[in-house]
DONUTOR-459661 format. One line per field, with one value per residue: x, y, z of N, C-alpha, C in turn. Coordinates in pm, whole numbers, always signed. Layout:
N
nu <- X:...
nv <- Y:...
nw <- Z:...
cau <- X:...
cav <- Y:...
caw <- Z:...
cu <- X:...
cv <- Y:...
cw <- Z:...
***
This chain:
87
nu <- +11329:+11090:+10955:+10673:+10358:+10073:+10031:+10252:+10454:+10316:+10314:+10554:+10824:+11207:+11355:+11339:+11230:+11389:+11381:+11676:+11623:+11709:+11790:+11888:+11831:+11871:+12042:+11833:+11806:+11651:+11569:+11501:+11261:+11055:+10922:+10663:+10563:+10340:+10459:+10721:+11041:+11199:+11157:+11210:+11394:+11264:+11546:+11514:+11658:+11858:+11795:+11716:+11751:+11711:+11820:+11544:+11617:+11754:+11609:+11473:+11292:+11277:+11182:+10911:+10599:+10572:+10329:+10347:+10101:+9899:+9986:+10274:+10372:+10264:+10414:+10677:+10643:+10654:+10891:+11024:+10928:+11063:+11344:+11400:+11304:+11045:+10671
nv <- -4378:-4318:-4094:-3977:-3979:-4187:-4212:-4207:-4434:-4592:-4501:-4587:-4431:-4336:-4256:-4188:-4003:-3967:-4003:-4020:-4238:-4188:-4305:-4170:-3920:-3723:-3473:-3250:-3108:-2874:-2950:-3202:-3449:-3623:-3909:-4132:-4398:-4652:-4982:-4936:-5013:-4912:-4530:-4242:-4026:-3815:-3726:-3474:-3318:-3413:-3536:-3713:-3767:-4092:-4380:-4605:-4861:-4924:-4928:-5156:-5427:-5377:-5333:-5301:-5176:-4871:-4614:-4332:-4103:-3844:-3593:-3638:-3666:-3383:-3250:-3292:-3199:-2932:-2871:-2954:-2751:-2538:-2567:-2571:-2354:-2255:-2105
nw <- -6316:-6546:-6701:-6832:-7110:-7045:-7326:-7493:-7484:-7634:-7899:-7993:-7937:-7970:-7780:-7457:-7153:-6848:-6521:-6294:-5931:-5558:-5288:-5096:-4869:-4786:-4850:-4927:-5122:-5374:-5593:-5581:-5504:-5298:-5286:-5264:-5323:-5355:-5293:-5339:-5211:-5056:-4870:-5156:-5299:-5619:-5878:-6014:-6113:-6229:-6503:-6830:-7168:-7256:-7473:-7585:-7641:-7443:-7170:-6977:-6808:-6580:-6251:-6214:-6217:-6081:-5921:-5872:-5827:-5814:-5683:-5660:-5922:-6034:-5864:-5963:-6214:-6227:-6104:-6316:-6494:-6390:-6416:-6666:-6728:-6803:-6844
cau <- +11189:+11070:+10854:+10571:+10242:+10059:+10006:+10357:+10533:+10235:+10343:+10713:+10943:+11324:+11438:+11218:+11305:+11418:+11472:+11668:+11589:+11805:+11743:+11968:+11726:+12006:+12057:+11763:+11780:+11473:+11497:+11448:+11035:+10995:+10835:+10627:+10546:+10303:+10460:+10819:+11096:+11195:+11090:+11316:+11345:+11302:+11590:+11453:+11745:+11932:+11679:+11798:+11670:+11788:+11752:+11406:+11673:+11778:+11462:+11466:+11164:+11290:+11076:+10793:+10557:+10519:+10260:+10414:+10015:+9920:+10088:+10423:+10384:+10266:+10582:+10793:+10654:+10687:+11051:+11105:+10962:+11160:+11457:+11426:+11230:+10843:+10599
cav <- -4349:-4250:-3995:-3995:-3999:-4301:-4252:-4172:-4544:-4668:-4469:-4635:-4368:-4420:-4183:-4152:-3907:-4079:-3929:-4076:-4177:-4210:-4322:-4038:-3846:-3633:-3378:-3189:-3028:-2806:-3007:-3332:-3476:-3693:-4060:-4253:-4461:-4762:-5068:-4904:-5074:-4758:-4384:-4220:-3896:-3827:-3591:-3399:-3193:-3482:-3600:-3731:-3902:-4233:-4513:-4705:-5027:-4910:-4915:-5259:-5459:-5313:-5429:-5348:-5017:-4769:-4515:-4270:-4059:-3722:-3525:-3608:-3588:-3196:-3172:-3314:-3118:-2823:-2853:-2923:-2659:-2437:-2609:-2549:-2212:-2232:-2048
caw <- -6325:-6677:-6722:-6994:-7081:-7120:-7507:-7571:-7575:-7746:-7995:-8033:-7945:-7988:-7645:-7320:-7051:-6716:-6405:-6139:-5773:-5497:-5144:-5002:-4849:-4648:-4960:-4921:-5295:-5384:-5716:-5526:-5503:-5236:-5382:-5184:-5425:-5301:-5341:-5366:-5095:-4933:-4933:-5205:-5428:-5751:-5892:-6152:-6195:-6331:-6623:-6917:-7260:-7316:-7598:-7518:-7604:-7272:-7080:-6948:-6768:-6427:-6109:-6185:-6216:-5933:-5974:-5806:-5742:-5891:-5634:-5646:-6080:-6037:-5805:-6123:-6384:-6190:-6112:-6457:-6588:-6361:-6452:-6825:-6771:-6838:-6685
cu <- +11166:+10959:+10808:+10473:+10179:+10030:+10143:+10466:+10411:+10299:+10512:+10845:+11075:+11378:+11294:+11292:+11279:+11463:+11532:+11602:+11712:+11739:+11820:+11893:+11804:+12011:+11999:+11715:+11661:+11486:+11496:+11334:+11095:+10931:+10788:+10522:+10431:+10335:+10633:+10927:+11142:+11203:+11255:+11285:+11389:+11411:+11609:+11567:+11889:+11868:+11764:+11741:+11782:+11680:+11614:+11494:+11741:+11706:+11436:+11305:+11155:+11208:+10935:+10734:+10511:+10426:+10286:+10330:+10051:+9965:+10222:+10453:+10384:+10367:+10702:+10775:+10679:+10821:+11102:+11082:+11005:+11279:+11500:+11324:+11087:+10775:+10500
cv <- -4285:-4195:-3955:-4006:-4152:-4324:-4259:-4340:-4651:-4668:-4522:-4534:-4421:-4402:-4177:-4033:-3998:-3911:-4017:-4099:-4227:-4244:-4228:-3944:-3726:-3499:-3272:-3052:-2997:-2887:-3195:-3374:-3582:-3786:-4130:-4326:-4624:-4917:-5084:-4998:-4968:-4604:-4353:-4078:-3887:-3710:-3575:-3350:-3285:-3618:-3609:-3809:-4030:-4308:-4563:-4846:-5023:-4943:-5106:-5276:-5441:-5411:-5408:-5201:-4989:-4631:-4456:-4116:-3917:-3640:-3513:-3608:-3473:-3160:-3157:-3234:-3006:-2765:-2873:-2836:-2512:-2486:-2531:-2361:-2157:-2200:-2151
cw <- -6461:-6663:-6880:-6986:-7102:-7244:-7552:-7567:-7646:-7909:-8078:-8067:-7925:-7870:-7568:-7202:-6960:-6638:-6329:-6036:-5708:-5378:-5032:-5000:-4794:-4765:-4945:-5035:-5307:-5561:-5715:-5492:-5439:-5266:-5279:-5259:-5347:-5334:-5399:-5225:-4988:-5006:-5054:-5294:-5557:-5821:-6015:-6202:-6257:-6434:-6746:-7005:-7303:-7438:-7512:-7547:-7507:-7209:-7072:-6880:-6634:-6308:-6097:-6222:-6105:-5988:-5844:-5706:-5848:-5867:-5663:-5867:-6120:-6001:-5896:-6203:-6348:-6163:-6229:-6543:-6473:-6396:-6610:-6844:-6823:-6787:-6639
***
């Protein structure tokens, strides 16, 4: 799942931040978000707490875009900025 705004690969960056998901719901990590993504194949979470920038000649044409809703985006930015420490 990459996380970004929509101006920022307009702009032709070289790295994007990605998060994982997983369909192992069993974990129950407080830096795991819940995705119910419309249009996704099954429920899954997003885990923030292993984010990471990759190449954009990484970033393939995947399956498709999931808009993942404004809820579960506040839940992301919020675990990431406890992760990294922001108020």
């Amino acid at each position: 799942m990459m996380i970004t705004a929509d101006r920022v690969p307009a702009a032709g960056p070289r790295t994007v931040h990605v998060v994982p998901l997983t369909a192992n719901l069993t974990r129950g990590l407080w830096a795991e978000v819940p995705i119910a993504a419309e249009g996704a194949l099954q429920p899954s979470a997003a885990q923030v707490h292993l984010g990471t920038a990759v190449s954009t000649a990484r970033i393939g044409t995947g399956s498709g875009d999931l808009n993942v809703g404004p809820a579960a985006v506040s839940q992301i930015r919020s675990v990431l900025s406890d992760l990294v420490d922001l108020p």
